[in-house]
C-alpha positions as CSV (number, residue, x, y, z in Angstrom):
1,X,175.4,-236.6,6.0
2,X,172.1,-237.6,7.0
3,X,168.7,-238.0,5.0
4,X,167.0,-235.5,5.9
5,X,169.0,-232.3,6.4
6,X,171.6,-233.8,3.2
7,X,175.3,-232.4,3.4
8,X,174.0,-229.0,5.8
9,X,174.1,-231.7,8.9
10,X,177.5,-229.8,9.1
11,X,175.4,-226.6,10.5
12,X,173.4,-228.5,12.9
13,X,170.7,-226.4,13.9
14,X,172.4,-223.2,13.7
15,X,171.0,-220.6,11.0
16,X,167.4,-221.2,10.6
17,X,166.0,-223.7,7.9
18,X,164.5,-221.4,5.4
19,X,168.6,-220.4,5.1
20,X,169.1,-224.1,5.1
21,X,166.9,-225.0,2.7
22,X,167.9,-222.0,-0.1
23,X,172.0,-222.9,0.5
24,X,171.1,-226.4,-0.1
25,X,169.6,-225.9,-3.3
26,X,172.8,-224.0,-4.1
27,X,175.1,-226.4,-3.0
28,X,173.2,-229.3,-4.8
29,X,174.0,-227.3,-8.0
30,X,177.4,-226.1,-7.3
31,X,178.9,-229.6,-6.4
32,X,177.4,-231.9,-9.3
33,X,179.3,-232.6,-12.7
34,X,179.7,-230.0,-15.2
35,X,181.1,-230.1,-18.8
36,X,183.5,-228.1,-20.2
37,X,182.0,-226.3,-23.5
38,X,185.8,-227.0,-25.4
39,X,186.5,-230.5,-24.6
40,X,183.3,-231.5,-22.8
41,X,184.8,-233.5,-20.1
42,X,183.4,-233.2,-16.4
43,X,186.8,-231.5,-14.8
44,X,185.7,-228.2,-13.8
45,X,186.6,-226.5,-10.8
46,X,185.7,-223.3,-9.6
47,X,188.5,-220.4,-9.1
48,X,186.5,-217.9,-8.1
49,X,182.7,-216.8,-7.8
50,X,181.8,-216.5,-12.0
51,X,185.5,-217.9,-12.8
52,X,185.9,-222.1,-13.7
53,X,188.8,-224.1,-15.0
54,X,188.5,-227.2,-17.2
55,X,191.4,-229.6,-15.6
56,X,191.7,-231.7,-19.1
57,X,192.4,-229.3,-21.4
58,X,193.3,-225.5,-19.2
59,X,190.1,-223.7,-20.4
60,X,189.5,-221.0,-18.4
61,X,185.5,-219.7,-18.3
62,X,183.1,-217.6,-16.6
63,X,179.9,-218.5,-15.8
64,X,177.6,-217.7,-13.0
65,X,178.4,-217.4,-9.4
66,X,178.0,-221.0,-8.2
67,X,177.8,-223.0,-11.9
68,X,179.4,-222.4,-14.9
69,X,176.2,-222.0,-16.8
70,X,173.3,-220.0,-16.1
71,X,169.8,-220.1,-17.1
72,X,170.4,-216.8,-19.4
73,X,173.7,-217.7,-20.6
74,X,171.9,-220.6,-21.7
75,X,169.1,-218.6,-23.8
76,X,171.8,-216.3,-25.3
77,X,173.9,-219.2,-26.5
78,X,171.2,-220.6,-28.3
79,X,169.9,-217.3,-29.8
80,X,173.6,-216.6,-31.5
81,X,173.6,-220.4,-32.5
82,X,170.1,-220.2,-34.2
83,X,170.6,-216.7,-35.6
84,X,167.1,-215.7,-34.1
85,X,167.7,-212.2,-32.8
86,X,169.1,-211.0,-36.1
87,X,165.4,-210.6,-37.5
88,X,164.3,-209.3,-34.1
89,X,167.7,-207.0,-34.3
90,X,166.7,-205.5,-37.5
91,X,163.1,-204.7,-36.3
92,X,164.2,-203.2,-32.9
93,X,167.2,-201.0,-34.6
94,X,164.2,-199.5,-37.4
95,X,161.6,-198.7,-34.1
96,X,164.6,-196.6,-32.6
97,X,165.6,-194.7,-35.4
98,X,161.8,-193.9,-35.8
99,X,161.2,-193.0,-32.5
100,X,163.5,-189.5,-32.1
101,X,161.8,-188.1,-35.3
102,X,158.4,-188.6,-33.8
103,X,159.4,-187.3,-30.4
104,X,160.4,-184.1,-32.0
105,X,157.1,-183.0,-33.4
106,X,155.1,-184.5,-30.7
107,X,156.3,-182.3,-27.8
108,X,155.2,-183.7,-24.4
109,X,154.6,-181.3,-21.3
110,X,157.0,-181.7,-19.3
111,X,157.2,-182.3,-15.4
112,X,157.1,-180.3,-12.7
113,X,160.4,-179.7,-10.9
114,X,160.8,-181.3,-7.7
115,X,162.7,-179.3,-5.0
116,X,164.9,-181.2,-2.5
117,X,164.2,-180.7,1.2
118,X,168.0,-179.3,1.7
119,X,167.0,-176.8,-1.3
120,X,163.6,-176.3,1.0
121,X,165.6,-175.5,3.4
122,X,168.4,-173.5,1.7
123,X,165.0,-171.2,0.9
124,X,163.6,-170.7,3.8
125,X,166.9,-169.7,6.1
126,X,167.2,-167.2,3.6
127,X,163.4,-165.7,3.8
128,X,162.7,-165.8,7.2
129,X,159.0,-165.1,6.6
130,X,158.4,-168.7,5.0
131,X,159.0,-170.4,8.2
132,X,156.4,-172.3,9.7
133,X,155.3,-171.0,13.3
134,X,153.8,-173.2,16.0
């Protein structure tokens, strides 16, 4: 492993660096410690892509493809354990249930149909006048 080129000295100069440069920013992430969210301990291996195992105590996870915790898995954790997106919840459900009644009495114009060029097609075989002539 060199300085510059970190553990992707195994590729040499094979690939391209922009490919280089985006795996080692994955592999950075996938190879450092995680914790396990039962025990908290830093065993955790990866199964599968989205599947990780705690060693200590056998939990068995999913997470992201490369680390057991994503960015939105992150957000959504911490929404449930603050209770923010009941309020949020209530207000979306009452805009939904107002929205059909409004949609019924304002009627919009609806928009023309768009014909497929096998239907095009299908048309003109059968009229033979609606062919275009060069």
């Amino acid at each position: 492993m060199t300085k510059k080129v970190k553990q992707l000295g195994k590729f040499g100069s094979r690939y391209g660096v922009g490919i280089r440069k985006r795996l080692l920013k994955i592999e950075s992430n996938q190879y450092r410690e995680h914790h396990c969210p039962c025990c908290d301990s830093t065993r955790i291996k990866r199964e599968a892509a989205g599947v990780f195992n705690c060693k200590k105590c056998g939990a068995e996870f999913a997470g992201g493809a490369y680390v057991p915790e994503t960015m939105a898995g992150t957000i959504v954790k911490k929404m449930v354990t603050q209770k923010s997106f009941v309020p949020n919840l209530r207000d979306l459900v009452a805009s939904k249930e107002q929205e059909p009644k409004e949609e019924k009495k304002e009627k919009k114009p609806e928009a023309p149909k768009t014909v497929s060029k096998t239907e095009k097609k299908k048309k003109t075989a059968k009229n033979p006048s609606k062919t275009k002539k060069e």
